[in-house]
C-alpha positions as CSV (number, residue, x, y, z in Angstrom):
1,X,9.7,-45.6,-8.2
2,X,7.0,-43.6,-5.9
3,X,6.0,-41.1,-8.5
4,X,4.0,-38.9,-5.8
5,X,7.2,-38.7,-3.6
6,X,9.3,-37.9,-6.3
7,X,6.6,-35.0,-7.3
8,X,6.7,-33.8,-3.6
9,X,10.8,-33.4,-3.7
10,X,10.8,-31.6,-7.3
11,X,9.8,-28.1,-7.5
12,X,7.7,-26.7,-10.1
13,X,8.4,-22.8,-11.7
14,X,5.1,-21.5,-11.5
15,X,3.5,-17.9,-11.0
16,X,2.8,-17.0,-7.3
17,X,-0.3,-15.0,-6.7
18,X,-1.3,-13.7,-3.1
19,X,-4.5,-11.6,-2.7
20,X,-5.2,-9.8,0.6
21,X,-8.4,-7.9,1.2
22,X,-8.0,-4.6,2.8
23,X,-8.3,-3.6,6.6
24,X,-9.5,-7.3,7.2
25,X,-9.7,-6.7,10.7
26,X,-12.2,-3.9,10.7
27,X,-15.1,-6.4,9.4
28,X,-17.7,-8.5,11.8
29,X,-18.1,-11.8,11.5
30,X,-21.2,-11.5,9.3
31,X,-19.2,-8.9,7.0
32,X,-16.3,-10.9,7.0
33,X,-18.2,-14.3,5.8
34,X,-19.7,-11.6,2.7
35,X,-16.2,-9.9,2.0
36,X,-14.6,-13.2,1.4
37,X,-17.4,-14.5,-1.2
38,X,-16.6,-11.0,-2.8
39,X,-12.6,-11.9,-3.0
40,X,-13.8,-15.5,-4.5
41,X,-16.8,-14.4,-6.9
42,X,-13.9,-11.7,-8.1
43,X,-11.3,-14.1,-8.6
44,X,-12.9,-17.1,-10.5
45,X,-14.5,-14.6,-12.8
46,X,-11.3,-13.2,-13.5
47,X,-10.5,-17.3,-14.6
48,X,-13.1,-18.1,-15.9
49,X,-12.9,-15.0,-18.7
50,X,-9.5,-15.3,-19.3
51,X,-9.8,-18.9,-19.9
52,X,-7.4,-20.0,-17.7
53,X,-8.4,-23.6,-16.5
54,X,-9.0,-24.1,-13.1
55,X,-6.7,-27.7,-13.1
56,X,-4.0,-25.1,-13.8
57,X,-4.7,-23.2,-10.8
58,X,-4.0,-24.1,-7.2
59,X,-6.1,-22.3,-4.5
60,X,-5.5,-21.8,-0.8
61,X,-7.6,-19.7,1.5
62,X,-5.7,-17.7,4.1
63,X,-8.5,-16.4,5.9
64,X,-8.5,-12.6,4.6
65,X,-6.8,-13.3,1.5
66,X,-6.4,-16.3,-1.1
67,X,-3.1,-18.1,-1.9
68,X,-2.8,-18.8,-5.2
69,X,-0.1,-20.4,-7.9
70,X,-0.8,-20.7,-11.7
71,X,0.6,-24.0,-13.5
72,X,3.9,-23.0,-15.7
73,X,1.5,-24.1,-19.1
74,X,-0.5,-21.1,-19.0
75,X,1.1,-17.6,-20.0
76,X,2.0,-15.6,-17.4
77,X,1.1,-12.0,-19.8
78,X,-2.4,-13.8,-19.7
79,X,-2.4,-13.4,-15.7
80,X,-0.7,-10.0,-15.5
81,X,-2.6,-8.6,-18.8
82,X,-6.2,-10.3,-19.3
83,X,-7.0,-11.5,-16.0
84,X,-6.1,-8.4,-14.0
85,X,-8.2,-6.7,-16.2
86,X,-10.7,-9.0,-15.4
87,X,-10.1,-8.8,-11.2
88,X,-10.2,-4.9,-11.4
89,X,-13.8,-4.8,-13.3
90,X,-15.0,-7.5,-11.2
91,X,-13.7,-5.8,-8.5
92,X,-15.6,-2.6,-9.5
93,X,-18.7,-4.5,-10.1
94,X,-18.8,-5.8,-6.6
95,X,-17.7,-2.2,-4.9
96,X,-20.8,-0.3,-6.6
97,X,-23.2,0.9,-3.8
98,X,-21.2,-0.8,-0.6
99,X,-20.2,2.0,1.8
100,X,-17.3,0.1,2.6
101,X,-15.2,-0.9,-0.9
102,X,-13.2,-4.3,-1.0
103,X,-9.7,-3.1,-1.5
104,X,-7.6,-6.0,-2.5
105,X,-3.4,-6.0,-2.8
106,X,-1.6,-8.8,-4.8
107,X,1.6,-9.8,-5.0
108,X,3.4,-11.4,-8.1
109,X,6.3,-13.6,-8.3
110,X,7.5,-16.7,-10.9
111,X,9.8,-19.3,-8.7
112,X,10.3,-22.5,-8.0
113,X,7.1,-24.1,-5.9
114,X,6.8,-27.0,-3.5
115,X,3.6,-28.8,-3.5
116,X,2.3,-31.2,-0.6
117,X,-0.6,-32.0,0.6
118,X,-1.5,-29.3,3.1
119,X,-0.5,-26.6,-0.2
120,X,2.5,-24.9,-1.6
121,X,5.6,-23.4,-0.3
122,X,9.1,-22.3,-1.2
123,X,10.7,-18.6,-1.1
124,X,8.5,-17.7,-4.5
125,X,5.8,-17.8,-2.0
126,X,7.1,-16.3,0.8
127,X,7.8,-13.6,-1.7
128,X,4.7,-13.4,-3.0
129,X,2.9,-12.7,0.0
130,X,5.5,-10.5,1.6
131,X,5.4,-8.3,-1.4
132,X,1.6,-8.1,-1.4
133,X,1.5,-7.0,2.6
134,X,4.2,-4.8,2.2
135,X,3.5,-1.3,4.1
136,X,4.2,0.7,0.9
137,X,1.6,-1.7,-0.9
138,X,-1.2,-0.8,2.0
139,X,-0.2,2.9,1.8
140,X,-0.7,3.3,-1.6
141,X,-4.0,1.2,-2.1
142,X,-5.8,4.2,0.9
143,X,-3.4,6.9,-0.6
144,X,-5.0,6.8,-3.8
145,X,-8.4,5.4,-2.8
146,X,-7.9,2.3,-5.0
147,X,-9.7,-0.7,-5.7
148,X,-6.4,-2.5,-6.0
149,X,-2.5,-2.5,-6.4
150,X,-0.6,-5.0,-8.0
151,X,3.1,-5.6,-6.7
152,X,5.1,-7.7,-8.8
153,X,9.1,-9.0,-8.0
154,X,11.8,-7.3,-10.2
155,X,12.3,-10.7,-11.7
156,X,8.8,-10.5,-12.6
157,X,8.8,-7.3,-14.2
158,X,12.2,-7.4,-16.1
159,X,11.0,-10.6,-17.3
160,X,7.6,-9.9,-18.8
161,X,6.2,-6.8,-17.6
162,X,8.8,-4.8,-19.5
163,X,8.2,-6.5,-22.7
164,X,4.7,-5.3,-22.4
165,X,1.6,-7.6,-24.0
166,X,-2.0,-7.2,-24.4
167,X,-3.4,-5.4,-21.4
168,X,0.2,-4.7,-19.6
169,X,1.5,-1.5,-19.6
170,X,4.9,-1.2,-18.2
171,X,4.7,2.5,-18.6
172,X,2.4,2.3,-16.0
173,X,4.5,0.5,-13.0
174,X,6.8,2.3,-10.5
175,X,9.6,0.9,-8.9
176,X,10.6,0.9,-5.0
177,X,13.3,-0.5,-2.7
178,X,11.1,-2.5,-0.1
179,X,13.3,-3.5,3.4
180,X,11.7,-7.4,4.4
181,X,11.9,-9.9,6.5
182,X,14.6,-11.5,4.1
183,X,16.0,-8.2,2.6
184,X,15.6,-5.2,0.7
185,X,14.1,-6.2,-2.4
186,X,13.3,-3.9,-5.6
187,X,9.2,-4.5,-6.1
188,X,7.0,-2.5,-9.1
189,X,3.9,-1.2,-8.2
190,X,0.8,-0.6,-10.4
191,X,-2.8,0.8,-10.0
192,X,-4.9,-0.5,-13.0
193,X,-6.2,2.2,-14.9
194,X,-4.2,4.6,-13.7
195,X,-0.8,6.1,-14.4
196,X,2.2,5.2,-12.5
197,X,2.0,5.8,-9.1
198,X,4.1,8.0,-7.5
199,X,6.1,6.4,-4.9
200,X,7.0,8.5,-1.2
201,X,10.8,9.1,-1.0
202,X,10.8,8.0,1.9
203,X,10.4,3.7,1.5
204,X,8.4,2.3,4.5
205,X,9.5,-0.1,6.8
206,X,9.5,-3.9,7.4
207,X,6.4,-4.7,8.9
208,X,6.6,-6.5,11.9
209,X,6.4,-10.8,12.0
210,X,4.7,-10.8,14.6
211,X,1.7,-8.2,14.0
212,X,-1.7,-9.4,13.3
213,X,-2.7,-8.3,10.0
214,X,-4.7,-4.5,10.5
215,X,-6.6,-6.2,13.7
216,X,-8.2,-2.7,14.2
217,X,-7.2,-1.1,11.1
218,X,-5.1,2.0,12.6
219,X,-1.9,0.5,10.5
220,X,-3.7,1.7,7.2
221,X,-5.1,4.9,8.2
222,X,-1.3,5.7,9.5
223,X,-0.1,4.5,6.5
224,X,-2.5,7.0,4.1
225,X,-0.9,10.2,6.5
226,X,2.1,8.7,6.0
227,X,2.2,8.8,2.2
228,X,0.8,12.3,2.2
229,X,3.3,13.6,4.2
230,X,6.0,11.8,2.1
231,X,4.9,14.0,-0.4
232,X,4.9,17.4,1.9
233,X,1.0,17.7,2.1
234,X,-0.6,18.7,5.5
235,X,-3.5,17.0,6.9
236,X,-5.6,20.0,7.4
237,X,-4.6,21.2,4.2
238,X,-1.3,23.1,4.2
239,X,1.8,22.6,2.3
240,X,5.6,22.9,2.3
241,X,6.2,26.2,2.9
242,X,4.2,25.7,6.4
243,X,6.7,27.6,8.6
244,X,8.6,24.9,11.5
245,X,7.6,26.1,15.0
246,X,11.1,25.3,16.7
247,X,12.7,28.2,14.7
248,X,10.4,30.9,17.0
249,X,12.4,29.2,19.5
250,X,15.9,30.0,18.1
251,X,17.9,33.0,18.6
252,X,21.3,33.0,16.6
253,X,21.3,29.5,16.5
254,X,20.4,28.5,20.0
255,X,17.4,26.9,21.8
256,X,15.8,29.3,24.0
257,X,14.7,27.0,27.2
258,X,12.4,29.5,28.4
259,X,10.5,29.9,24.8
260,X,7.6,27.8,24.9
261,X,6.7,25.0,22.7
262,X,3.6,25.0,20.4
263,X,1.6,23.4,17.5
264,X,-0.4,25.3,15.7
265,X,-2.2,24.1,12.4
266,X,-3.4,27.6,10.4
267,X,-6.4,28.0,7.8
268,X,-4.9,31.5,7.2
269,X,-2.1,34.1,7.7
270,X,-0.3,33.6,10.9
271,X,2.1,36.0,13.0
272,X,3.9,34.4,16.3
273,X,5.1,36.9,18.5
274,X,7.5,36.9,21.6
275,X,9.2,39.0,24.5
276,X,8.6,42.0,21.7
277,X,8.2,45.9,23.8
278,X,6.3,48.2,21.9
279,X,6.3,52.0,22.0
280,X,3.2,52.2,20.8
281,X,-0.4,51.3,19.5
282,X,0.3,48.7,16.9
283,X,-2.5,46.7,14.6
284,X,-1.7,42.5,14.9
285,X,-5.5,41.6,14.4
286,X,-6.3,43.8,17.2
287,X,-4.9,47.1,18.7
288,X,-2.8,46.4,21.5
289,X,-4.0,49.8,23.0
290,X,-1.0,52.8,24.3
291,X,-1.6,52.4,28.1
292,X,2.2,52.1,29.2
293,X,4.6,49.6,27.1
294,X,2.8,46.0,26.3
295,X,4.3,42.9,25.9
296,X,3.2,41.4,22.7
């Protein structure tokens, strides 16, 4: 019997790991060749101190990222306790005095893995990676000016996360409804060292097949407004109660066509005024003056 053809057709359970670097695109060809040593020095650290064998580990490099997938021997609460620990101090390490941080995302999943000679597939991997460059996933890694975010599959978390183990806090993971290429899936999110993040009500999209991953790196600095108007914050500062300009152009419930449109953003108090007559002088920042009726 052919052994290796019989190892090619059988798939393996093992833990999925894909690690993206943030706003890839935005880095030069020098910085790019220095970003990726980062992701690597970061990584095999992370294995080496949490003595996980590197025969157990399958490693694939995807350019801006590394594919990864852990042999079903080693405990998966030592890769989701110990070893993150381990990426997110390495990960410090390397950000201290770079005026650009490596931000990194990984996704989590256990299924069943195909292994050939070119690398590893199956739908544990496509989930894997999916869940890692997931919009929500970019949002929150610029939203909260992290180092890194961990996405893990419900499987993954109702499995071991929620059990909790040395170094894994399932306290500290918040859940989301993520709309994918396959699905709408249910992923957990989790910022080490920090509490639970909190997720935008409103879920982001499906990112699109066919975009290039952050090729100028507008997609993430979108996606940081995004989550801070999720959660009713201005830009420049302001907050809910920020009055909407279209009711100036309502009268009893109908659009005025001849009221024009306008966007103002306000450090201060704020007084719109339209079509008003006034008898006389009146004070709105400045004295309209009592030379005949004035239209305010």
């Amino acid at each position: 019997m052919d052994h290796d053809a019989m190892d090619l057709a059988e798939a393996r359970y093992e833990l999925v790991i894909s690690v993206d670097a943030r706003r890839s695109g935005e880095y030069d060809d020098v910085d790019k060749q220095r970003m990726r040593e980062r992701i690597y020095r970061v990584l095999e650290a992370a294995f080496t101190h949490a003595k996980v064998a590197r025969d157990a580990v399958h490693m694939e490099d995807r350019g801006d990222g590394v594919l990864l997938s852990v042999a079903g021997r080693i405990a998966v609460t030592r890769l989701l306790g110990l070893w993150m620990v381990e990426v997110h101090e390495n990960l410090r390490d390397e950000n201290r005095g770079l005026s650009v941080p490596l931000g990194l995302r990984v996704g989590m999943h256990v299924g069943p893995v195909r292994h050939d000679g070119r690398g590893i597939s199956g739908r544990a991997v496509d989930l894997a990676c999916r869940l890692a460059d997931s919009p929500l996933a970019r949002r929150l890694l610029d939203a909260e000016r992290a180092d890194l975010v961990l996405v893990t599959s419900q499987s993954l978390y109702e499995d071991v996360v929620s059990s909790g183990g040395k170094f894994i806090e399932p306290a500290h993971y918040s859940s989301a409804r993520l709309e994918l290429k396959e699905g709408e899936v249910t992923a957990w999110f989790h910022l080490p060292g920090r509490p639970a993040p909190e997720i935008p009500t409103a879920a982001p999209a499906a990112p699109d097949a066919d975009r290039a991953d952050d090729v100028d790196g507008v997609d993430d600095a979108r996606d940081a407004r995004d989550v801070s108007d999720a959660r009713g914050v201005d830009a420049a500062g302001g907050g809910d109660d920020v009055p909407d300009v279209d009711d100036a152009r309502r009268v009893d419930g109908e659009d005025r066509a001849d009221a024009p449109r306008a966007h103002y953003t306000v450090h201060g108090d704020m007084s719109q005024h339209s079509d008003n007559v006034y008898q006389q002088p009146v004070h709105i920042g400045r004295i309209t003056g009592d030379a005949g009726r004035r239209k305010g």
